[in-house]
N, C-alpha and C positions, 0 to 999 in steps of 0.2 A: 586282422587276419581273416583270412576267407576260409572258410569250409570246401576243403578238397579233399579229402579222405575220412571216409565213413567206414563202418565195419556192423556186420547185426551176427550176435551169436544165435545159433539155434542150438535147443536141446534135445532130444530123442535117444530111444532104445538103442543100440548098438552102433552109433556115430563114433569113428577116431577121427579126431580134429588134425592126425599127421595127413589124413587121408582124404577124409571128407570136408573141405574147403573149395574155396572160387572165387578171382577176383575179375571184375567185370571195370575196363577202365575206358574212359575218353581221353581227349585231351587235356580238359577240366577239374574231371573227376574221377574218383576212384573209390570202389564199394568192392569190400572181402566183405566174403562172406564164411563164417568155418561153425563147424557142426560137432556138436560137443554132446558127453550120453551122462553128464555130471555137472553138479554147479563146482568141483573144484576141480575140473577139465576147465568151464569155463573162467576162473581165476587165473590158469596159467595161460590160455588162450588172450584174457584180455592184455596180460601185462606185455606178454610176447607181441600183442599188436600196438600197442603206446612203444614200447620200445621201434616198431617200425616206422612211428609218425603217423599213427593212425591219431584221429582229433574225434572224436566219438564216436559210443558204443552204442547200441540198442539193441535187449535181447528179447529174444523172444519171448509169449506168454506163458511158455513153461517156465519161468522162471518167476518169484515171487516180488513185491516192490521190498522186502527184506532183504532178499537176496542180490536184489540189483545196489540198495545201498550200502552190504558188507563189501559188494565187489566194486563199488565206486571208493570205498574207503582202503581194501586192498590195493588202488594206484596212487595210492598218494593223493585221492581227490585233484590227479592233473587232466582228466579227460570226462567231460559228463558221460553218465550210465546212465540211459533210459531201457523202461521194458516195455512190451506193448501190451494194455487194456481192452478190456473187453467192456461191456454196458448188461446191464442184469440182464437182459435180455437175451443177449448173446450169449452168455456165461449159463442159463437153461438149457440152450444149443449142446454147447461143449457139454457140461455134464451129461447127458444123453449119447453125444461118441464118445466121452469117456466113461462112463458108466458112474458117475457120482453124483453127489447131492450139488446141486447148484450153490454158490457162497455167495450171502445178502450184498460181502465187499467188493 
C-alpha cells in the first residue's frame, strides 16, 4: 500500500486544533495539518485522524520522543508516530529563542 495521507501535528501557545488546521491535497496526496497547545490535545487529534485514514503522523519538535511513543501506543500502534530532530547544534539555536539550556540528547 502506498502512502497517501500524511498528517504533522504542531504544538504551540494558544492553538485549537477545532480551529487551527489545514489540508493541502493533490491528486496523489494528502497532508492535514492541525495545531494543538497540549500533548493531550495532540492524542485526540491523532486518533481522530487514524480514524480518517490518515497513514502517518509526525509531530513536531515541541513534542518529546517520549511523548511521540506514548501517542504512538495510544493508537493501538496502527499508524507510525514520528517527531522531528534537531542535531546539538541546532538545539544551541533553539535554546537561545527559547531561552533554555541547550540538552546534550
Amino acid at each position: 500500500m502506498a502512502l497517501t495521507q500524511f498528517a504533522m501535528i504542531i504544538k504551540g501557545p494558544g492553538y485549537d486544533p477545532a480551529i487551527h488546521r489545514a489540508s493541502i491535497n493533490s491528486p496523489l496526496f494528502s497532508t492535514t495539518i492541525v495545531c494543538v497547545s497540549s500533548f493531550e490535545e495532540a492524542v485526540v487529534a491523532a486518533q481522530s485522524l487514524t480514524e480518517q485514514g490518515i497513514q502517518l503522523i509526525e509531530l513536531c519538535g515541541g513534542f518529546s520522543k517520549e511523548q511521540a511513543s506514548a501517542l504512538h501506543v495510544s493508537l493501538a500502534i496502527t499508524v507510525p508516530v514520528g517527531v522531528v530532530q534537531y542535531s546539538f547544534e541546532e538545539q544551541q539555536s533553539l535554546a537561545k529563542l527559547f531561552g533554555k539550556p541547550a540538552s546534550p540528547h
